[in-house]
Structure formats: C-alpha cells, structure tokens
N, C-alpha and C positions, 0 to 999 in steps of 0.2 A: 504494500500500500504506500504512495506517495504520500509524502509529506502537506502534499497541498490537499490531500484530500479531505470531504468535508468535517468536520467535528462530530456529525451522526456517525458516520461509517469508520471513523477511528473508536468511540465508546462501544462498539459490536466487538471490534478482535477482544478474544480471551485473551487474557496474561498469565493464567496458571494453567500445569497438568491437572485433568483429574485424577484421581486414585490408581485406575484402572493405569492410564494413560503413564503416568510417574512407574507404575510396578512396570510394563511394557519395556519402559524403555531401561530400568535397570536390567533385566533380564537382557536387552540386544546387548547393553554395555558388555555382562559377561559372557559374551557369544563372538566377543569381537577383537583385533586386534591382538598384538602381542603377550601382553596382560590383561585378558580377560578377569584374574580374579582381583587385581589390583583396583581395575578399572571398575567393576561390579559393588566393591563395596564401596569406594569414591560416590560414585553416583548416589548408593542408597544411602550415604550418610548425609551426603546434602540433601535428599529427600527428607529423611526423616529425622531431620535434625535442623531444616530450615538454615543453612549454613550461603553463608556469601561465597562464591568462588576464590577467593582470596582466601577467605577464614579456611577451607577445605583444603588447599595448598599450603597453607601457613601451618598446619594441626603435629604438634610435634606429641611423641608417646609423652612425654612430663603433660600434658593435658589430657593424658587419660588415666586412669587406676581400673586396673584389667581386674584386681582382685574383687574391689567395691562395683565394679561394673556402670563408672562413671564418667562422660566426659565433659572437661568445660572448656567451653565456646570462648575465645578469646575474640568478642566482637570489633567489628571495623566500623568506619564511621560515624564512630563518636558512640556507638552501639555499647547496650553493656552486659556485661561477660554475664552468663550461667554455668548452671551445673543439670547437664541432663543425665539423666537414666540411658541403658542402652540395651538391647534385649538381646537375647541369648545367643543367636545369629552372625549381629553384632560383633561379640566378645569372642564369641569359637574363630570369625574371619579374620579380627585382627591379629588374634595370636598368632594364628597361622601366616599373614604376613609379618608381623615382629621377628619369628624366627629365619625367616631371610633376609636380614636387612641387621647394619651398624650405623645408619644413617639417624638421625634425633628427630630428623620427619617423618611420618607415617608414611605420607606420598613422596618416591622418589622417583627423578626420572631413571633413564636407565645408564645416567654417568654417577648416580650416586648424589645427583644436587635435589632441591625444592622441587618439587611440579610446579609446573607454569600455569596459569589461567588458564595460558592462550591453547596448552596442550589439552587441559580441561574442555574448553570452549569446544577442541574439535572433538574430542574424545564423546560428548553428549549430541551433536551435529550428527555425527556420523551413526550413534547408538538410536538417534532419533529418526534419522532415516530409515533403519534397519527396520526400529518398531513402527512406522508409517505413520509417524505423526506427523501433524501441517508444521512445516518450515518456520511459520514464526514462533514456535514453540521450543524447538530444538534449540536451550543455550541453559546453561546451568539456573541461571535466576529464575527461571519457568518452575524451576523444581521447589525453592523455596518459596515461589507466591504457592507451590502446589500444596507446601506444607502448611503455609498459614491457611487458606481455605478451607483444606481437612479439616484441620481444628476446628475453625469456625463453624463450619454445615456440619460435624461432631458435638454440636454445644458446648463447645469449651469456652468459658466465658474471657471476652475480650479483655481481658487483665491478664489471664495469666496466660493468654498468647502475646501479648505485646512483652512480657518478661518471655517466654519460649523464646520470639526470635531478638530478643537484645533492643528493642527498640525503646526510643529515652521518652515518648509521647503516647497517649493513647491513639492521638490523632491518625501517626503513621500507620497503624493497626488497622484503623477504623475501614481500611481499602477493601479487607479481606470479608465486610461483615456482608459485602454483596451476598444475597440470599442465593441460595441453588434451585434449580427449578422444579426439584422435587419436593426440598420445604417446603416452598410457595403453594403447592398444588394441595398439599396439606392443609391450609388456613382457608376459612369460610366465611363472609361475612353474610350474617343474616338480619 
C-alpha cells in the first residue's frame, strides 16, 4: 500500500498475527534454513514473550535462570524491564541450545557474534512466506503486536499487558484493546 493512500484503507491492514497465524509461522521458522532449531525458538520467544527484535538479539543466558524457569526482558525504548515465566518447551529448547554455545548470547550468529535484526528480519520474511502469510505481516514486530492482542481478546486486563510488554503508559497498550471479531459477535444490545 502507498503511502498516499487514503487514511480509510490504511486503518483496514492488520498489524498483528493471529494465534493461529504466529504458531504457523514458528513452525516454517523451524523447517527452514541452516538453524532451524535456533531459528524456531527465536521466533517463538518473540511470540510469546512480546519481545522487540533488538531485545530478542540482545537476550544474553544472565537474563534467564533455566532453574526458576524465568526470563527478564531487558526492555528498549525507554521500555521497562520484566520478569516473565516460560513454559516447559521453552526451558527443554534452550538448554538444548546453551549446550552448544560459549557465547553470553543466547542468539548467535554462526561466527560466534550477537544476531543481527537484520538476520532476524529475514529469518521471519522468509518463515513467513513458507507459512503463507500476507507480506505485510512477515517482520518480527507482527509477532509482538501478535502477542499483545492474544492477551487482550484472552481478557487479560490492560495493566498487566502494558507491564507484559514493558510499556511506560497505559496509552501505548491501549492499540491492542481493538476488539476481535468474534468478541464483538458475542455482545447484544437489546
């Protein structure tokens, strides 16, 4: 969609995956590419952990305790840090990559440095194609508008999704409380 296009027909594109949509394309992730299992929990931790692409590059093991089954979110832009829970999937995957790796990042490339974004960026491009999502969907941030939504159409009350993804306002939150169309179809007015 151009930029000139009208202000109606830019408020119609979706900004987040759904559920469906977000598992889809972890799954291509781990179907793809040289690191498939690298690549696979990457994705699902920005899923289910609403993570900025930067923060998921930046995620070094000292931000997690594999024992307590915790990790905290070293938030970006001005964003503030949590403490999430991680489930069992989670903690079995990352052990399994800890023990290849002496690197203090979680995500390494394959010389031993930081993961890049921009490796990220193609890394979900490409997994998103696989899973046949629309092309404006396909970029990391898709995944944690995907995460704030779940919450939100999940009734999780907008407080303690605006602490989930790090955010310093209620305001910034407030994007996610867009209704889904199956709540909607639920409400009657008589």
């Amino acid at each position: 969609m151009s930029d000139t296009a009208p202000a109606e027909e830019k408020r119609k594109v979706r900004l987040h995956l759904t559920p469906d949509e977000a598992n889809r394309l972890i799954a291509a992730a781990g179907r793809r590419g040289r690191y498939p299992d690298r690549d696979r929990v990457l994705v699902r931790l920005i899923y289910r952990h609403g993570l900025r692409a930067s923060e998921a590059c930046e995620l070094k093991w000292d931000h997690l305790n594999l024992e307590e089954g915790t990790i905290t979110v070293r938030r970006r832009k001005m964003g503030k840090d949590s403490t999430h829970t991680m489930d069992r999937d989670e903690l079995r995957d990352l052990r399994k990559l800890q023990k290849g790796t002496n690197s203090s990042y979680v995500f390494t490339s394959e010389r031993g440095g930081p993961f890049s974004v921009r490796a990220l960026q193609y890394i979900v491009c490409e997994a998103g194609k696989q899973a046949g999502l629309p092309e404006e969907l396909c970029h990391p941030h898709a995944l944690r508008h995907a995460a704030g939504y779940s919450l939100i159409n999940n009734d999780v009350d907008v407080r303690l999704v605006q602490e989930f993804l790090g955010h310093r306002t209620p305001a910034m939150t407030m994007h996610y409380t867009a209704v889904s169309p199956k709540r909607l179809s639920a409400l009657r007015v008589r």
